[in-house]
NUTIKE-221996 format. One record per residue (C-alpha): residue number from 1; residue in one letter; x negated, y negated, z negated. Coordinates in nm, 2 decimals, decimal comma. Each point is the difference from the previous one (the first is absolute). Example, Ala and Ser with C-alpha at 12.3 -4.5 7.8 and 13.67 -1.06 7.14 Angstrom:
BEGIN
(1 "A" (-1,23 0,45 -0,78))
(2 "S" (-0,14 -0,34 0,07))
***
This chain:
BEGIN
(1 "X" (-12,87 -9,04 -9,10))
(2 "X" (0,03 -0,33 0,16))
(3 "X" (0,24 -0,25 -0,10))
(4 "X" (0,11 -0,35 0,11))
(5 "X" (-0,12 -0,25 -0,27))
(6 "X" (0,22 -0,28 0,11))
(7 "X" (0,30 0,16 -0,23))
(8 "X" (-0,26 0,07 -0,30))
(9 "X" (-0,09 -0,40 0,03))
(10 "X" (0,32 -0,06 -0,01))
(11 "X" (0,10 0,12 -0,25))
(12 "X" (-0,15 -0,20 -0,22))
(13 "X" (0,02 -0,28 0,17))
(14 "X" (0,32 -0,09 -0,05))
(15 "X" (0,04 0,00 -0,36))
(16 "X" (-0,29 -0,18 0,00))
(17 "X" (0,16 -0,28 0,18))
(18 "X" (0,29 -0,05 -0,27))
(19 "X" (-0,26 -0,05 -0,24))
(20 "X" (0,03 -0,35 -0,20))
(21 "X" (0,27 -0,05 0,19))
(22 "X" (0,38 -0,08 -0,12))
(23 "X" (0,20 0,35 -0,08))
(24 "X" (0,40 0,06 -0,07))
(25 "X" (0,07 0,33 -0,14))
(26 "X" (0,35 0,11 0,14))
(27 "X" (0,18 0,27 -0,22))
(28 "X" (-0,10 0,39 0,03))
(29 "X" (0,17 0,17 0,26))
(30 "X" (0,06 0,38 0,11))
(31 "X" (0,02 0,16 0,28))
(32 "X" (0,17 0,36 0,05))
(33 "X" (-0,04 0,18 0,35))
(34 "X" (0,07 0,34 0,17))
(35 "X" (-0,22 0,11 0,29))
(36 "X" (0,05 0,30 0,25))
(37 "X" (-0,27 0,05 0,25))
(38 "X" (0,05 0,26 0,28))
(39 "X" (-0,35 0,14 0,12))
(40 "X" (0,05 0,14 0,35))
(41 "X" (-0,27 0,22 0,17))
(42 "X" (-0,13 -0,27 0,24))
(43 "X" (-0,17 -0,21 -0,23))
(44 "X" (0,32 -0,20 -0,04))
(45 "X" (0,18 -0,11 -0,29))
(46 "X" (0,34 -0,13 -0,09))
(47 "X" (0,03 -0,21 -0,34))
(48 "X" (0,31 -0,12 -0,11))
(49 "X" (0,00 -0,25 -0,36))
(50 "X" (0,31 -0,10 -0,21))
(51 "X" (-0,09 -0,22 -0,27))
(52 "X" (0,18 -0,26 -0,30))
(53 "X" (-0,22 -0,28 -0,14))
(54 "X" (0,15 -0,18 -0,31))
(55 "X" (-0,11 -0,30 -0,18))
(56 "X" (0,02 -0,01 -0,37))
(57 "X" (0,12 -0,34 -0,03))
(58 "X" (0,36 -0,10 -0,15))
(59 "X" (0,06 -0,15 0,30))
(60 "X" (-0,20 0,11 0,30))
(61 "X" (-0,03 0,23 0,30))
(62 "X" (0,03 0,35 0,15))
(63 "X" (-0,14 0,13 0,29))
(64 "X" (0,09 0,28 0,22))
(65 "X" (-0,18 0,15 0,29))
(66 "X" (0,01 0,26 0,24))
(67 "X" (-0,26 0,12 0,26))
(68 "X" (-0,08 0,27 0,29))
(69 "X" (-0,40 0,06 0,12))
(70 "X" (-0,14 0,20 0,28))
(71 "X" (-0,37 0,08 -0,05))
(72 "X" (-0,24 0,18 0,22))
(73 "X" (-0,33 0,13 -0,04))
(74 "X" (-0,22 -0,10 0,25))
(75 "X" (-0,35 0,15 0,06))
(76 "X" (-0,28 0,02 -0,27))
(77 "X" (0,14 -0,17 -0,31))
(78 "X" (0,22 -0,29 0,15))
(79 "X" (0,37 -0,05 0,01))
(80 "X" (0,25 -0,23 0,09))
(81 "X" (0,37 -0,08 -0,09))
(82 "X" (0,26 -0,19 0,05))
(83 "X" (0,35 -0,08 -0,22))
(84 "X" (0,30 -0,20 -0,06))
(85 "X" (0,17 -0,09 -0,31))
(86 "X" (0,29 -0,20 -0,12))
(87 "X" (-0,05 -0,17 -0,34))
(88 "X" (0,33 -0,15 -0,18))
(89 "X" (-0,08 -0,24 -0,29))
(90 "X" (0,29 -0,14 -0,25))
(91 "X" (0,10 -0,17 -0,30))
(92 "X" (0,02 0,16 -0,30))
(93 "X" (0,25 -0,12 -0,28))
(94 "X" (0,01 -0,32 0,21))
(95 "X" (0,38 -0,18 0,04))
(96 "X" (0,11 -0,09 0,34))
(97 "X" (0,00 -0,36 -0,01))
(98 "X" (-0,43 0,07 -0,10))
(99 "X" (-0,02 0,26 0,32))
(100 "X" (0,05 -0,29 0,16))
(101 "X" (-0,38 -0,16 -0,06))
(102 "X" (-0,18 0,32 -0,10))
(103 "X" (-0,11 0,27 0,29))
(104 "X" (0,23 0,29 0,08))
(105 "X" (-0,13 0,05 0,36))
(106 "X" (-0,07 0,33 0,20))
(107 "X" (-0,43 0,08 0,15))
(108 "X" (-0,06 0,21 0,27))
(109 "X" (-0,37 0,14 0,03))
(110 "X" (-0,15 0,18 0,27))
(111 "X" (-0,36 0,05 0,04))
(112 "X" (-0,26 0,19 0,17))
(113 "X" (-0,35 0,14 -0,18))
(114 "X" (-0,30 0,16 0,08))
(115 "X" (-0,21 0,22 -0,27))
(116 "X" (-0,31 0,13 -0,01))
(117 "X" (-0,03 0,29 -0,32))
(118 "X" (-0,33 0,09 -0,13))
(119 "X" (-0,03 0,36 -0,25))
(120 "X" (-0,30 0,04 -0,21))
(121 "X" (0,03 0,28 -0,29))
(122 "X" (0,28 -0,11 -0,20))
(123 "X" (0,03 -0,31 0,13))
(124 "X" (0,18 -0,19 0,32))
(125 "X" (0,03 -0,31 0,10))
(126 "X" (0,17 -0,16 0,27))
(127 "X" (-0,01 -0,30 0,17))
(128 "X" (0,34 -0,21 0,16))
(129 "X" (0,04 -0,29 0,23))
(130 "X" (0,38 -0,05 0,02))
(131 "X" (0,19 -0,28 0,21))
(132 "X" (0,38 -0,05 -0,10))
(133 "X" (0,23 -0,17 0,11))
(134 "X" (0,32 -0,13 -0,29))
(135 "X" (0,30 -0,15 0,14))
(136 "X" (0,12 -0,18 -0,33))
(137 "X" (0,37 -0,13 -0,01))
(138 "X" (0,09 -0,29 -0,11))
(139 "X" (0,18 -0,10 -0,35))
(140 "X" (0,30 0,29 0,10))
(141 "X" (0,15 -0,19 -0,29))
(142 "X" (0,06 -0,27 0,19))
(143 "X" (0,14 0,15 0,29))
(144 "X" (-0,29 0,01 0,26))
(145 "X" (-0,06 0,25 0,28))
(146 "X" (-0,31 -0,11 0,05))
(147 "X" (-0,37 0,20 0,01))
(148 "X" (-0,35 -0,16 -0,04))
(149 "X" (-0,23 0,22 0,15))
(150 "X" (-0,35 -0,06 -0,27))
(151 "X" (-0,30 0,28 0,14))
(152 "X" (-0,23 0,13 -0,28))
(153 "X" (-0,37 0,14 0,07))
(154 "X" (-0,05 0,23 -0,30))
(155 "X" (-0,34 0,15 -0,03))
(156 "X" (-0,01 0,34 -0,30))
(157 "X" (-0,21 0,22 -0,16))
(158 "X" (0,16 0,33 -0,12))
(159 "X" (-0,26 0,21 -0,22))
(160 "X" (0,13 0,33 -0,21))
(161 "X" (-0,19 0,23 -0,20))
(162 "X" (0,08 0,39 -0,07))
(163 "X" (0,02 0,10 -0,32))
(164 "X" (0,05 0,37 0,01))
(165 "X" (0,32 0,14 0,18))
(166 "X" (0,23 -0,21 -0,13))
(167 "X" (-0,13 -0,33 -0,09))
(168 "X" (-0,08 -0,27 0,18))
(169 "X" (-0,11 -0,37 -0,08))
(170 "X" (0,06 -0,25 0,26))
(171 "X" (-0,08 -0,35 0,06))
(172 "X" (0,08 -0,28 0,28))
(173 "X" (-0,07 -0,37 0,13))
(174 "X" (0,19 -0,17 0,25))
(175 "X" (-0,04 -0,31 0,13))
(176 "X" (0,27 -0,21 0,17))
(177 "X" (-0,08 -0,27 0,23))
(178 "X" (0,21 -0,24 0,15))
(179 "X" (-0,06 -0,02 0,40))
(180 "X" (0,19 -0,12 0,32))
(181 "X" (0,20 -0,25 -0,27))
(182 "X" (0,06 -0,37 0,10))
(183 "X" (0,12 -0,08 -0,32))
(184 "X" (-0,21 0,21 -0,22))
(185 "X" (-0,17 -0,14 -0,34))
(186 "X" (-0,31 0,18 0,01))
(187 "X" (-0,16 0,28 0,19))
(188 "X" (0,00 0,24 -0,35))
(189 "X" (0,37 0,11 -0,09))
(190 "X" (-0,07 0,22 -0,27))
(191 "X" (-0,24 0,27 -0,12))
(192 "X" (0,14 0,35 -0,16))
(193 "X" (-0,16 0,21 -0,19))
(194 "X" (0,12 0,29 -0,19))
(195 "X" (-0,10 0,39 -0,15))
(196 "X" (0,17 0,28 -0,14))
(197 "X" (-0,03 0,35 -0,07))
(198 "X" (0,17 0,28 0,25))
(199 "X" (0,13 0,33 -0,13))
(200 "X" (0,06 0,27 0,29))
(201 "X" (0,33 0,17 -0,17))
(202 "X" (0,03 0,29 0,24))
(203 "X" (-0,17 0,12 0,38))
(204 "X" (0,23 -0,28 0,12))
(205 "X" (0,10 -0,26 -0,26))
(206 "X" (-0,19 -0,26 -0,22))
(207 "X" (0,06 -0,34 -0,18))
(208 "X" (-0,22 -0,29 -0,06))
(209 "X" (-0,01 -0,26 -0,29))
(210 "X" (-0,17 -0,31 0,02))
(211 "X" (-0,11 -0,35 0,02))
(212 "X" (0,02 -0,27 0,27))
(213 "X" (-0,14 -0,36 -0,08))
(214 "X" (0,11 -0,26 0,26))
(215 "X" (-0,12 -0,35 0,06))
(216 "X" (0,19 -0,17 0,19))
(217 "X" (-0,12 -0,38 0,16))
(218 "X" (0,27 -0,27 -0,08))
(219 "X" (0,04 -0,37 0,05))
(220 "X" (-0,21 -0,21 -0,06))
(221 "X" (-0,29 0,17 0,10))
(222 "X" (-0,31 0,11 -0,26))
(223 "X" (0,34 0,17 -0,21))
(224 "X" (0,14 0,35 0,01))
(225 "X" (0,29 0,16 -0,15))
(226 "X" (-0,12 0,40 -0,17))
(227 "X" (0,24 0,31 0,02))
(228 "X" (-0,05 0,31 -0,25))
(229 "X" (0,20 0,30 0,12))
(230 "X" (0,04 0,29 -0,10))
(231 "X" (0,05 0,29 0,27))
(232 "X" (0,15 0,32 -0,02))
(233 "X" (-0,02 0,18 0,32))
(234 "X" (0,10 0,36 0,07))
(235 "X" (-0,08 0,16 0,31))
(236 "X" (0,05 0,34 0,23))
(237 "X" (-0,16 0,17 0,33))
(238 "X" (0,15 0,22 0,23))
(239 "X" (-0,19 0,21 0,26))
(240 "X" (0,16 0,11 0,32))
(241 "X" (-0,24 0,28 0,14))
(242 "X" (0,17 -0,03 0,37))
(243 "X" (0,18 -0,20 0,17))
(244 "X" (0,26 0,16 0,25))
***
C-alpha cells in the first residue's frame, strides 16, 4: 500500500509547533449535523450537510451552516469534489447595543478537493488537498454589505478502522493554511484534529460521536486560541441503481 507521507509528517507537526508556546482555552463547544449523501451509479455523489454549533458560554456564539457537494470517482483510487456552503454566525444572549461590537456576520465557502483513498485490511486512509475560497461579511451588526474574500489551503488526513459490521473508529488532521492573503498574520491558520467512534444503525443510516481539537493562530504571533467540541453527527445514503 503506498501512501503520501507528507499528511503523516504533518500531523504531528503542527502540535508540535504550539509547543511552549502561549495557549487560551475557549469554552467547550458542540456541534450537531445531519448528512444525506445520494450515491448515483456513475461514480458520482451528492452530499448535502445541515449542521448547529453552540458555545457553552453565558454569553457567546452559535453557528449555523448549510452545504451541497458533488463528488466523483475518478480512476484507480482518486477523487475530486467540489461544494458551496453558507455559514451564519450570531450572538447568543447578547443585547443589541453589544451586537453592535461583537460579530454577527454571514461566511460563504466554496471549495474544490482532490483525494486520493488507500484500503488495506481493515483499514483506509485518505489523503486531501482542498483550496476554499470564504467570502466573510463584515460586522452585519453594523450594517455592512460588504464581503472579504480570505482563501484557505487546507491539507487532511482521514484514516478509519473497521471494527466488525457496525463499528467503526475514525480519526482526522486538517491543516489550514492561509494563502493568496495580503493582510494575513501568518501562513498557519489553524490545525484540527478530532476522533470518534461510528455506529452503522441500519443498511442506510449511521451516527458518529466525537472529538475535534482546534488550534487556531491569533495575534500576536507564537499564541493560539484551543477549541474542544463535541460532535454529534448523524448520517444517511441513498442509492439510485438507474438513472432515467
Amino acid at each position: 500500500m503506498k501512501i503520501n507521507i507528507l499528511p503523516l509528517l504533518l500531523l504531528g507537526l503542527i502540535p508540535g509547533m504550539a509547543t511552549g508556546q502561549k495557549h487560551t482555552t475557549h469554552q467547550p463547544q458542540y456541534w450537531l449535523r445531519y448528512s444525506a449523501a445520494v450515491n448515483f451509479p456513475a461514480k458520482t455523489q451528492l452530499l448535502f450537510d445541515a449542521e448547529s454549533r453552540r458555545f457553552f458560554e453565558e454569553k457567546g456564539y452559535a453557528a449555523a451552516f448549510l452545504r451541497g457537494q458533488l463528488q466523483v470517482q475518478l480512476k484507480g483510487n482518486f477523487a475530486v469534489d467540489a461544494a458551496a456552503a453558507h455559514f451564519h454566525f450570531y450572538g447568543q444572549n447578547y443585547s443589541e447595543a453589544e451586537l453592535q461590537t461583537h460579530p454577527h456576520y454571514a461566511d460563504i465557502r466554496l471549495h474544490q478537493s482532490i483525494l486520493q483513498k488507500h484500503v488495506s485490511g481493515k483499514f483506509s486512509i485518505t489523503n486531501r488537498l482542498r483550496l476554499e475560497e470564504r467570502f466573510v461579511q463584515q460586522n452585519k451588526a453594523k450594517g455592512s454589505d460588504k464581503f472579504d474574500l480570505l482563501p484557505r489551503l487546507r491539507l487532511a488526513l482521514l484514516v478509519n478502522y473497521l471494527m466488525g459490521e457496525k463499528w467503526e473508529l475514525r480519526a482526522s488532521n486538517d491543516v489550514v493554511f492561509n494563502v493568496f492573503q495580503k493582510d494575513a498574520l501568518s501562513l498557519f491558520e489553524r490545525n484540527l484534529f478530532g476522533f470518534g467512534v461510528y455506529r452503522k444503525l441500519s443498511k442506510n443510516t449511521g451516527i458518529e460521536l466525537g472529538y475535534l481539537s482546534q488550534l487556531i493562530s491569533r495575534q500576536p504571533l507564537g499564541e493560539y486560541l484551543q477549541r474542544n467540541v463535541l460532535k454529534l453527527y448523524f448520517t444517511q445514503n441513498f442509492n439510485v441503481k438507474k438513472l432515467g
